[in-house]
N, C-alpha and C positions, 0 to 999 in steps of 0.2 A: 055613409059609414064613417064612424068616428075614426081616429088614427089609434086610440088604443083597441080598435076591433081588428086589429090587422094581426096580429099574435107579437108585432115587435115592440120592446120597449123603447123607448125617444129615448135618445143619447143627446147631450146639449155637444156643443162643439167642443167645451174645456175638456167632456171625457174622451170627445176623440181626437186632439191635442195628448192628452197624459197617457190613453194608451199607446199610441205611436211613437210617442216615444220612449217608452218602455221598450217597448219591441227594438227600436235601434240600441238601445243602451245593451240590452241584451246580445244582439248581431253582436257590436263591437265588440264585448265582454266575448266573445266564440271566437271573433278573429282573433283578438289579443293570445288565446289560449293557444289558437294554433300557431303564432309567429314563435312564442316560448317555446313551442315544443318541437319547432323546428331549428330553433338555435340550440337546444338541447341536441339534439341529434348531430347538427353541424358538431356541435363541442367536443362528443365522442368519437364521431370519425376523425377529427384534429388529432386527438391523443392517440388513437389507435395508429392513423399515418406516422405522429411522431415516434411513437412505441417502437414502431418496424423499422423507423430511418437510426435511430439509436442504436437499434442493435445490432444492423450491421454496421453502425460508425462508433463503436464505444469510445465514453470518455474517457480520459488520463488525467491521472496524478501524478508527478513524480519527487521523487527528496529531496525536502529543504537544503539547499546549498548552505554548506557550513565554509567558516572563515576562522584562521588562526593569523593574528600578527606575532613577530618578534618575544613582545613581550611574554603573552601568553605562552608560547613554546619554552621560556626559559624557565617561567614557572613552573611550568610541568619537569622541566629536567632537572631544577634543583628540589625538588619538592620529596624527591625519595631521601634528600638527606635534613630534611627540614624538621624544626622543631613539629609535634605533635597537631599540637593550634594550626599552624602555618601550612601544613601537608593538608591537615582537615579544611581549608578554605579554598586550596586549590582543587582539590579532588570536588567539590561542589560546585566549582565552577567549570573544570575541564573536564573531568573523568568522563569517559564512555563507559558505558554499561554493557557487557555483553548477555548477564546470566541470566535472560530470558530466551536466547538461544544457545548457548550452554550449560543449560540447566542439569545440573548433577541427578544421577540415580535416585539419590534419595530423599530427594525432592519433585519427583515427578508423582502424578496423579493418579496415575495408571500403570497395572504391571506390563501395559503393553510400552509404553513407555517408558519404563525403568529399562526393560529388555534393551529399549533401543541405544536409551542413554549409556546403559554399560559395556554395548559393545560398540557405540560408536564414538564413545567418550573416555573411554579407560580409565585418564589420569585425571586428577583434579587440575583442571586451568584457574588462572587469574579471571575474573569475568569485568573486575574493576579496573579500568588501567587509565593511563594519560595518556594522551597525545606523542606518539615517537614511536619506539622499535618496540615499546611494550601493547599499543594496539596493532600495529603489522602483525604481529604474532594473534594475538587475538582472533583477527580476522582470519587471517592462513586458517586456524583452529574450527573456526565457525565455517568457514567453506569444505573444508574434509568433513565436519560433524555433518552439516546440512544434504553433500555429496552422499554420507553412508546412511544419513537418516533417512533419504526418501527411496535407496533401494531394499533397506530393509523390512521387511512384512510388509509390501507395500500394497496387500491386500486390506490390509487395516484403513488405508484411505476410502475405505465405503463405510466407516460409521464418521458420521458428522463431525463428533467431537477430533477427531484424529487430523482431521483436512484443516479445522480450525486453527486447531495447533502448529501445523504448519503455514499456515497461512500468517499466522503472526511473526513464527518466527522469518519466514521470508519479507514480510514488512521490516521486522527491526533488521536483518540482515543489510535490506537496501538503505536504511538510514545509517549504520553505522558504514557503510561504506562509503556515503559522504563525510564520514569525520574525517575515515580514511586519505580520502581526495584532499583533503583540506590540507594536513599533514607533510603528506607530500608536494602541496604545490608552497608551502612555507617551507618547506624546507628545501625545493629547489632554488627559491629567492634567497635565501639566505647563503646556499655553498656558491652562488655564480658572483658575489662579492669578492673585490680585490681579496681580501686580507683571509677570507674562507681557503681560497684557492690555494694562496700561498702555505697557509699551513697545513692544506691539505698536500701539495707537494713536497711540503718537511716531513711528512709523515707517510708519506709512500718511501720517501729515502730512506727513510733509517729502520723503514720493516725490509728491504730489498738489501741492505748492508746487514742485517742479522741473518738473510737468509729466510723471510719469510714474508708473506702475501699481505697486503693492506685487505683486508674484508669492508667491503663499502656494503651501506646497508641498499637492499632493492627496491626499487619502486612495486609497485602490484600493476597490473597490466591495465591499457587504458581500455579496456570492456568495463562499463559502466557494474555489470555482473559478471562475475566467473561463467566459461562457457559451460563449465562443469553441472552447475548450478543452473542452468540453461537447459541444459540435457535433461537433467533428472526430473524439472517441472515438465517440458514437452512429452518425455515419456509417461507423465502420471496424466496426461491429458488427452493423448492419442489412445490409449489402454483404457478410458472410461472412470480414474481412478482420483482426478480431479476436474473441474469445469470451470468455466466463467462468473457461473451464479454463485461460485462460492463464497468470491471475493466480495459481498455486498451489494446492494442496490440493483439486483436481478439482473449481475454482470456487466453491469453499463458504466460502470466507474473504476475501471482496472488500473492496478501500478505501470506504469509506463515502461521500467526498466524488467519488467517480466512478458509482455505485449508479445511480440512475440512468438513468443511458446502458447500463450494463452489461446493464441488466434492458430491453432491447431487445428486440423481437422479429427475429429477422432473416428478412429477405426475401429474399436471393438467398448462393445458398452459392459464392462466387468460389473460397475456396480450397479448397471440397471437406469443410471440419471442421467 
C-alpha cells in the first residue's frame, strides 16, 4: 500500500518546523496578553490603595509668606500724601486688595448675596489699602464680615455656587493675613531700634503731661486665623453644610490653616453630601 493510500497527507519537515512555530509564537503572544493584564490590574489596585491612604492623610497648602522691609513700609506711609503718579506705583506694588471678600451689595451676584452683604457689611469699607494701620482695619473688617457671613442663611451652603463663594473668600482671607504677619513683624523690627524707643518714650511723656493715653497701635493675635473664623467653618461642616470635597481635588488638597475644622466629624447631613 502506497503512503498516499493511507488518507494522510506527507508534510515535508519545513511544514512541521513553520507550523510549531506558529504555535509557539502564538503561546507567547497568550502569555504576553496575560502578564498586561495583570499589571493592569496591579496598576488599579495601586491607585485604589493610594486613593484610601490620601484620604485619610490629606494634603496641605498653606500662604505664601510675604515680606516687607524698611523701605517698602515708608513708601506705603508716605504714599497717602504723595504726588498722584507716585501714590499710583506704590499702591501697584504694596496694596492689599480686600474687595473680593468685602464685596459691596451691589456688586454681588445673587440676591442671596446682596442680603448677606447688606447686613453684614453696612458701611462702605476701603478694600484697597497699604501696608500699616490701614490693613489692620481691613482685616478686623473681613473677620467680622466672614464671622456674620457664614451664620447667616447658612442653609444656602447647600447650593454649590454659595460654598464656592466662600470658599474663595476664606482662601483670599488666609492670604491677606499673611500680608498681615508681614506688617507686623516689620514693624516690630523697626520700634525695638534705639532711636524708635526713644521717641516713642518722648511721646508717651508729653500725652501723660496733657493728661492723655498714647494709643499704640495692636498687633492681631498670633492664631494664624481668628478663632472666630475657625468656629464658624467647623460649625458649617459638622451641620453637613460644608465638606472636604469642596475645596478641590476630591478634598485631598486642603488649606492648611483651615485643617482643622475641616477634619470634623459631621453629625448631621443637612444638605444631603
Amino acid at each position: 500500500m502506497s503512503d498516499s493510500d493511507d488518507g494522510y497527507e506527507k508534510q515535508s519537515l519545513r511544514e512541521i518546523y513553520e507550523k510549531s512555530r506558529y504555535e509557539t509564537e502564538d503561546d507567547d503572544t497568550s502569555r504576553n496578553v496575560d502578564v498586561f493584564a495583570f499589571r493592569m490590574i496591579a496598576g488599579v489596585v495601586a491607585l485604589v490603595v493610594s486613593w484610601v491612604i490620601y484620604a485619610s492623610v490629606p494634603i496641605t497648602h498653606a500662604g505664601a509668606e510675604v515680606r516687607y522691609n524698611p523701605v517698602q513700609m515708608a513708601e506705603a506711609a508716605f504714599s497717602t500724601g504723595a504726588t498722584e503718579e507716585n501714590a499710583g506705583d506704590a499702591a501697584l506694588s504694596l496694596s492689599m486688595d480686600f474687595s473680593r471678600i468685602l464685596t459691596r451689595a451691589a456688586m454681588e451676584n445673587s440676591d442671596v448675596m446682596r442680603h448677606v452683604a447688606s447686613k453684614c457689611l453696612p458701611e462702605e469699607v476701603p478694600t484697597l489699602v497699604m501696608p500699616g494701620g490701614s490693613a489692620m482695619r481691613a482685616f478686623d473688617k473681613a473677620t467680622d464680615y466672614l464671622d456674620c457671613a457664614m451664620r447667616t442663611q447658612a442653609q444656602r451652603f447647600c447650593n454649590l455656587s454659595e460654598r464656592q463663594r466662600l470658599i474663595e473668600q476664606l482662601i483670599q482671607y488666609r492670604d491677606r493675613r499673611q500680608n498681615v504677619l508681614a506688617v507686623v513683624a516689620t514693624r516690630r523690627a523697626l520700634m525695638s531700634s534705639r532711636m524708635a524707643q526713644r521717641q516713642l518714650a518722648g511721646m508717651q511723656a508729653v500725652a501723660e503731661a496733657s493728661g492723655e493715653t498714647l494709643a499704640l497701635p495692636t498687633d492681631p493675635g498670633t492664631d494664624t486665623i481668628s478663632p472666630r473664623i475657625l468656629r464658624g467653618v467647623t460649625y458649617l461642616v459638622e451641620n453637613g453644610l460644608l465638606a472636604r470635597s469642596d475645596f478641590g481635588f476630591f478634598g485631598l488638597y486642603l488649606p492648611e490653616e483651615y485643617l482643622p475644622a475641616l477634619m470634623t466629624e459631621r453629625t448631621v447631613a443637612t444638605c444631603g453630601f
